[in-house]
C-alpha positions in Angstrom: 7.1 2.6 -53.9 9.0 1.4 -50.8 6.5 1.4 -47.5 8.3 2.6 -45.0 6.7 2.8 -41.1 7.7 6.5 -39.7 8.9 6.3 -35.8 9.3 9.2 -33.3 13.0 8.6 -33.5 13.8 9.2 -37.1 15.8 12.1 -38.2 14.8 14.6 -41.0 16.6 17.6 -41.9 14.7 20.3 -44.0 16.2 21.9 -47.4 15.1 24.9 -48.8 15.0 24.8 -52.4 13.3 28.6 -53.1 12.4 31.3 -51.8 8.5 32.2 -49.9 7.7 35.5 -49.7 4.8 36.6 -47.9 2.2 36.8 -51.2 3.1 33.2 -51.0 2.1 32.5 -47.3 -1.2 34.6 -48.3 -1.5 32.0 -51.2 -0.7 29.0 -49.3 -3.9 29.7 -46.9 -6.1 30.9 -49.3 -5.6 28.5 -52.3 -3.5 25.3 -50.8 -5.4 24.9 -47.5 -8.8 24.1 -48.6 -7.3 21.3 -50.7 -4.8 19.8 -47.9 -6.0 21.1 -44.7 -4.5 23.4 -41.9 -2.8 20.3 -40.5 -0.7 20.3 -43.6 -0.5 24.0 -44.1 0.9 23.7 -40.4 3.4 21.2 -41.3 5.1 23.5 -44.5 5.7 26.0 -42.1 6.7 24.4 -39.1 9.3 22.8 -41.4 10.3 26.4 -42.7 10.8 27.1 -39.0 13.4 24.8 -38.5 15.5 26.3 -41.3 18.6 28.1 -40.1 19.0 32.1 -40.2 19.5 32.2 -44.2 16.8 29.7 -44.7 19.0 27.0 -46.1 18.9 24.4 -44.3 18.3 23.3 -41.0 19.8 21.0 -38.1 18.8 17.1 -37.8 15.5 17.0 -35.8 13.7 14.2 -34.9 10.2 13.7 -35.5 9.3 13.4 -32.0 10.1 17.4 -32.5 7.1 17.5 -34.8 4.7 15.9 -32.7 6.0 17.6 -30.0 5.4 21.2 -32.1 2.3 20.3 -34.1 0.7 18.3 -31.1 -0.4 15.3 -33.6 0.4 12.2 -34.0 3.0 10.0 -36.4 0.2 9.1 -38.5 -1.4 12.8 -38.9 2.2 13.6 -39.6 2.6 11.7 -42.3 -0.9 12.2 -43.9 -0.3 15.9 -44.1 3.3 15.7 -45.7 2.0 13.3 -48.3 -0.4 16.0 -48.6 2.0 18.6 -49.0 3.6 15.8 -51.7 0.4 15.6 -53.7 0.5 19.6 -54.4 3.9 20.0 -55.5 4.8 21.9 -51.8 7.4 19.2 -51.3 9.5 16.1 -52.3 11.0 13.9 -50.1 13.8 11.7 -49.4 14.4 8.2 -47.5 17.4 6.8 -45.9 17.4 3.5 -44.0 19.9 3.0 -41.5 20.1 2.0 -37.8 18.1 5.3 -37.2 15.8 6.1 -40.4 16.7 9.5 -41.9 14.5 11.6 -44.6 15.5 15.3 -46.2 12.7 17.0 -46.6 13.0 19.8 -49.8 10.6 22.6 -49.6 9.3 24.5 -53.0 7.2 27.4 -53.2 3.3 27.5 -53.8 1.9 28.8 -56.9 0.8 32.2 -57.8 -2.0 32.9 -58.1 -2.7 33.3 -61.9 -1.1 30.0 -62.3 -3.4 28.2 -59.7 -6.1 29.3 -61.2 -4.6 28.1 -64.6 -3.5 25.1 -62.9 -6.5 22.4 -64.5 -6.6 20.1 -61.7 -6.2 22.5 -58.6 -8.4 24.9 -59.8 -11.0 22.1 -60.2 -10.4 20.6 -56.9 -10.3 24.4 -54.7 -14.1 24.6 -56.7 -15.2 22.0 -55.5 -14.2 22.2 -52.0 -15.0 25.2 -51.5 -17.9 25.8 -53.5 -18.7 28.6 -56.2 -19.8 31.4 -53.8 -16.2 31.6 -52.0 -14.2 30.4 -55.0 -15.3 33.7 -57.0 -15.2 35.6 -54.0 -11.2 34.4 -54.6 -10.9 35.4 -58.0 -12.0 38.6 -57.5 -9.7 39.2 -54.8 -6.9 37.8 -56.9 -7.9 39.9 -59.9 -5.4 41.9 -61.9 -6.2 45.8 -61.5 -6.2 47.6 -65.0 -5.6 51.3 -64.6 -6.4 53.9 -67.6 -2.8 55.3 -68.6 -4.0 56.4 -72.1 -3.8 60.0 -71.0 0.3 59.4 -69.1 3.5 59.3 -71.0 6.2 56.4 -69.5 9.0 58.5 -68.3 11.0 55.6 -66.4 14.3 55.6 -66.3 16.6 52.4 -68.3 19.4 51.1 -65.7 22.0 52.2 -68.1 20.9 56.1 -67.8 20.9 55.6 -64.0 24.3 53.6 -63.2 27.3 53.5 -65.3 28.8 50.0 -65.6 31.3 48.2 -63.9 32.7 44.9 -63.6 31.5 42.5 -61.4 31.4 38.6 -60.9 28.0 37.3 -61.1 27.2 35.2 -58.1 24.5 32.6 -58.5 21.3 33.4 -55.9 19.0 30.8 -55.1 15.9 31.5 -57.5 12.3 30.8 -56.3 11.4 27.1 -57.4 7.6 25.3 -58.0 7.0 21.6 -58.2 5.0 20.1 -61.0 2.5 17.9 -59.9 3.3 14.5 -60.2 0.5 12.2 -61.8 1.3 8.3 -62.7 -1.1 8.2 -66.1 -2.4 5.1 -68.0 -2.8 7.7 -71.2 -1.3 5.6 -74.4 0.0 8.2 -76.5 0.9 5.8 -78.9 -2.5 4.5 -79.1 -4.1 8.5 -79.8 -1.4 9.0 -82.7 -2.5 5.9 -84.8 -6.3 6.5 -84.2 -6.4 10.1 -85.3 -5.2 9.8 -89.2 -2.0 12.1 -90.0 -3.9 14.1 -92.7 -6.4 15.6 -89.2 -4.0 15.3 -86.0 -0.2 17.4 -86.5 1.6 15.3 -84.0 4.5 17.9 -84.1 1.7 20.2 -82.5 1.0 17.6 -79.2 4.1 19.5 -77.4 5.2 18.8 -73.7 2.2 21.1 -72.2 -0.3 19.6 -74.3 0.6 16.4 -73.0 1.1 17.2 -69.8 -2.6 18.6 -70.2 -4.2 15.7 -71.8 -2.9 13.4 -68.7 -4.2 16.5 -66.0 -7.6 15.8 -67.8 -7.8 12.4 -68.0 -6.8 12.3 -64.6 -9.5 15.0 -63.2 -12.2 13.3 -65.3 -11.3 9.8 -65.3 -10.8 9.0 -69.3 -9.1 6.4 -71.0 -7.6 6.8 -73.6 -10.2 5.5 -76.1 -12.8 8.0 -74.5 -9.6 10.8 -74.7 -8.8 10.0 -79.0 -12.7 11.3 -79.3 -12.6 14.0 -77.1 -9.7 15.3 -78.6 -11.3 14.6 -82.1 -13.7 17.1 -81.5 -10.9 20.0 -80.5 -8.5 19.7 -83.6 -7.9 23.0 -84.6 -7.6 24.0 -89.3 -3.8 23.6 -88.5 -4.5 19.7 -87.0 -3.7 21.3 -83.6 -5.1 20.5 -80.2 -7.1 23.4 -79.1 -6.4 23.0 -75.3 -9.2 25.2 -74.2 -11.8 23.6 -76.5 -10.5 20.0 -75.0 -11.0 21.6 -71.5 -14.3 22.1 -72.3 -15.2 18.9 -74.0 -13.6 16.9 -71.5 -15.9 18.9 -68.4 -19.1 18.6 -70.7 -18.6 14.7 -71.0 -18.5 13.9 -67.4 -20.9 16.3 -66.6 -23.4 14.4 -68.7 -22.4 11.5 -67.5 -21.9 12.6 -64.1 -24.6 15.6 -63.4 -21.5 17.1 -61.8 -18.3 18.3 -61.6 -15.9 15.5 -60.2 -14.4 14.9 -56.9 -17.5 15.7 -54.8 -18.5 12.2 -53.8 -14.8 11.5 -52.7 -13.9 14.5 -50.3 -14.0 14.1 -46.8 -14.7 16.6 -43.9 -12.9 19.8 -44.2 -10.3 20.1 -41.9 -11.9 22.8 -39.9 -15.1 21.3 -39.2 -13.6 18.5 -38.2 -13.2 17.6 -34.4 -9.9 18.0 -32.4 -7.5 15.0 -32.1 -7.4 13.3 -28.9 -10.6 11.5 -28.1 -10.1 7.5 -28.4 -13.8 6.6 -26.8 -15.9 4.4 -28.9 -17.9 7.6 -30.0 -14.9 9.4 -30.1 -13.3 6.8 -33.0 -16.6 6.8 -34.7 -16.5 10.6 -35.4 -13.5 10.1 -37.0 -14.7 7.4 -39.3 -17.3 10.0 -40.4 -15.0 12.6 -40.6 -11.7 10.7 -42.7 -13.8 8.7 -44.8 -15.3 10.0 -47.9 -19.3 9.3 -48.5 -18.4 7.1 -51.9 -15.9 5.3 -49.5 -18.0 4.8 -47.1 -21.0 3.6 -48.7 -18.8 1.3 -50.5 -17.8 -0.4 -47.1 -21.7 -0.7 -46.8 -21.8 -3.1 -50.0 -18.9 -4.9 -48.4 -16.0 -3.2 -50.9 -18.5 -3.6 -54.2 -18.7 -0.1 -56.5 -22.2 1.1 -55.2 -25.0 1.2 -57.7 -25.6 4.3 -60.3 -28.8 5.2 -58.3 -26.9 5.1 -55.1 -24.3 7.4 -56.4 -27.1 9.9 -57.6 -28.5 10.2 -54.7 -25.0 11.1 -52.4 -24.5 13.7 -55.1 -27.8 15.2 -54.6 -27.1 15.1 -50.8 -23.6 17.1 -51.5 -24.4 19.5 -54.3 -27.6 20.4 -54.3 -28.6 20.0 -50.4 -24.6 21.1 -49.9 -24.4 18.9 -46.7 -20.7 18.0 -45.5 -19.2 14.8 -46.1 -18.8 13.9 -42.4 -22.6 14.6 -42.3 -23.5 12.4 -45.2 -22.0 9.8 -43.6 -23.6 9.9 -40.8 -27.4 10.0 -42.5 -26.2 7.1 -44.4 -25.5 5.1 -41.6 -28.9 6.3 -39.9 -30.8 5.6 -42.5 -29.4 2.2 -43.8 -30.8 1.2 -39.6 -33.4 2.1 -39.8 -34.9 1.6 -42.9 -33.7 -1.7 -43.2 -30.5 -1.5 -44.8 -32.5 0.4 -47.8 -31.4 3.5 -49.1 -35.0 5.0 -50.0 -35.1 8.4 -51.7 -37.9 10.0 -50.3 -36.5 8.8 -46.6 -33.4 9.8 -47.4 -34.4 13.6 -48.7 -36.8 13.7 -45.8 -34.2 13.5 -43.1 -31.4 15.6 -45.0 -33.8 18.4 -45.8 -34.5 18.5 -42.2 -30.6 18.5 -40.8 -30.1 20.9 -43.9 -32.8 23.3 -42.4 -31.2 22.9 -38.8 -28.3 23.7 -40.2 -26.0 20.8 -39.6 -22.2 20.5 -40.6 -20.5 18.4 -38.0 -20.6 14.5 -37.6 -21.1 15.3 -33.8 -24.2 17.5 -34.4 -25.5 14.9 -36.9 -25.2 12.5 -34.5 -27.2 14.8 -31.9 -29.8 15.4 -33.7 -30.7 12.0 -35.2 -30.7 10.7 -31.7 -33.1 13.6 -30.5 -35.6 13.2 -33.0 -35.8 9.3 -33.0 -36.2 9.3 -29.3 -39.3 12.2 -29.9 -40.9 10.1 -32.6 -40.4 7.2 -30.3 -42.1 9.1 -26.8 -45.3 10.7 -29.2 -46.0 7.3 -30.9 -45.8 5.6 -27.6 -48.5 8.6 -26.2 -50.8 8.3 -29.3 -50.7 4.5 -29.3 -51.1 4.4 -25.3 -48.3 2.1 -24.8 -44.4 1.4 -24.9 -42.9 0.9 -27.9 -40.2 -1.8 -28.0 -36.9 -0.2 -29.1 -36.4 0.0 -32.3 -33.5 -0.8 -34.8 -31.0 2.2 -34.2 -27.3 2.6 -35.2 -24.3 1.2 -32.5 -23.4 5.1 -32.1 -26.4 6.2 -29.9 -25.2 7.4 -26.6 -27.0 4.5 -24.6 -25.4 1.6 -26.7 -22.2 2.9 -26.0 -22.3 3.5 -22.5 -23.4 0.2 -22.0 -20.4 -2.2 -20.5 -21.6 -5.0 -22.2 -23.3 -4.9 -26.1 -25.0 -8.1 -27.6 -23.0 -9.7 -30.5 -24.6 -7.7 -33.2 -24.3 -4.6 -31.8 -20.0 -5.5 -31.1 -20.1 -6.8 -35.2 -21.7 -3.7 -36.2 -19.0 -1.5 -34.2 -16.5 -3.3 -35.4 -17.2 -3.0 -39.0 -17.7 0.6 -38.8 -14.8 1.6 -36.7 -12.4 -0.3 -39.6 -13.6 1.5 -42.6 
């Protein structure tokens, strides 16, 4: 895919492929902006702003105009419309030229019942979200049955109502949803001649199924080895895929392999706990390594771009589903922690410390942060009064107020910042 570098000056003109009514701006907060953030919920209709009066199209604007509107930069601009990209709100279109020109196409969001059906977005709003809120959803969403056993139907057909005439029929624009797109390693190929004829129906694996098979092995992270047994164990009496037995099987593997539903260990901040754009101080630029980077990302920085170990991974997991601590936060206690306990990730240490920002009720990097700084310097002054004198400083992350306000910082200290402000 052509990288192209996004500049204030380039012109983009919007193109309305379908029609949003107002269920769908009700959907798009509730369902889309948990999974992209408001920033990009901002962006979808900002850009249905800038279509004319019949919502067709709009004029060439620059996207100077956006950050000017959104108050965000080029970069945040074009996170959140890749964003928008990922969930099927949009596609986009690149011209290069003197001045650089996209056309931005705008599709509708989901309903409801298909969101919910949807296998990866449903996954992914559960997980960010968590199961409390994302049933509080359903219900909301839920289809209300009424009792008309004891009613007769008495509606009117068209033809009893209006006679019929002749008339030319105009085309309208029709209200239009974007698959989502998914690059897939699966080898079909490879699934057919594993499975003898006689036990899979081939015929039966029709578009959707396939188009499932890839969501799956996408959400769970199969091959396609791993995907010829799960789908083994769904065959249906007619040598059909049962697709909901496969949704199953696939979920039970990587939770027994996993402990947990996928995705957890690579979600960052939500967007509305994170702080607001603007601040470029050291601290400032920190914050927003904790808060863009997710915890498996950033521990992986911390063995120098190696996969961290098993036991590692356990443990971030514990921190995020069964402690439910944000990302942001989980970053930060694994930078604490790694400093002080030199560079080890010890369990008990580890719980200790989250059990405590848990029960202060933490959720920001900034009140992380706060607090870890509070209680070392308390531990430091009542070990210094029980021992009867000062306590050389001791090993403490770059981020603590005091190293930062410092004008000049000793070589390990610059390294350290360095390295975390790249991740």
């Amino acid at each position: 895919m052509k990288l192209v570098t996004l500049l204030p000056a380039d012109q983009y003109v919007v193109i309305n492929k379908t029609i949003l009514t107002e269920i769908d701006k009700k959907n798009l907060i509730n369902l889309y902006e948990p999974i992209i953030g408001f920033g990009a919920v901002s962006l979808y209709l900002t850009f249905w702003s800038d279509l004319d009066r019949l919502e067709l199209m709009s004029r060439d604007f620059t996207h100077h105009h956006l950050m000017s509107i959104l108050k965000c930069s080029l970069e945040g601009i074009k996170q959140a419309r890749e964003a928008l990209e990922a969930v099927g709100l949009m596609k986009t279109y690149f011209k290069e030229g003197e001045i650089n020109s996209y056309v931005y196409e705008l599709y509708s969001p989901l309903a409801a019942a298909e969101f919910f059906n949807n296998p990866i977005l449903n996954i992914v709003l559960y997980n960010n979200i968590g199961e409390e809120e994302y049933n509080y959803l359903k219900k909301m969403y839920r289809k209300v049955n009424v009792d008309l056993k004891d009613y007769v139907d008495i509606t009117k057909p068209m033809n009893e109502t209006f006679e019929s005439t002749s008339m030319r029929v105009v085309e309208a624009r029709s209200r239009e949803t974007l698959p989502l797109n998914i690059e897939s390693d699966i080898d079909f190929d490879l699934i057919f001649s594993s499975i003898p004829k006689g036990i899979l129906n081939e015929k039966a694996i029709n578009k959707k199924t396939r188009e499932l098979i890839v969501n799956l092995s996408f959400i769970y992270d199969l091959d396609s080895l791993k995907m010829v047994e799960l789908i083994r164990a769904s065959l249906n009496e007619k040598g059909g895929i049962d697709k909901d037995t496969l949704r199953k099987n696939a979920r039970k593997y990587y939770q027994f392999n996993h402990g947990n539903l996928p995705t957890l260990v690579y979600r960052v901040q939500p967007e509305y706990l994170k702080t607001p754009a603007g601040d470029t101080s050291k601290k400032g630029r920190i914050i927003g390594v904790f808060e863009n980077t997710s915890p498996y990302d950033f521990l992986k920085s911390k063995y120098h771009g190696s996969n961290p170990t098993s036991r590692d991974l356990k443990l971030l997991e514990m921190l995020l589903i069964d402690l439910e601590l944000n990302p942001a936060v989980v970053n930060v206690l694994i930078d604490y922690v790694l400093k002080k306990n030199n560079n080890k990730l010890s369990s008990n240490y580890v719980e200790t410390v989250a059990g405590q920002w848990k029960r202060a009720g933490v959720k920001t990097a900034k009140e992380a942060m706060d607090l870890a700084e509070k209680e070392h310097k308390k531990m430091m002054k009542n070990t210094s009064k029980t021992s009867g004198k000062a306590l050389r400083e001791a090993s403490v992350p770059v981020w603590f107020d005091k190293k930062l306000e410092r004008d000049e910082v000793s070589a390990e200290e610059a390294k350290e910042l360095e390295e975390l402000l790249k991740i």
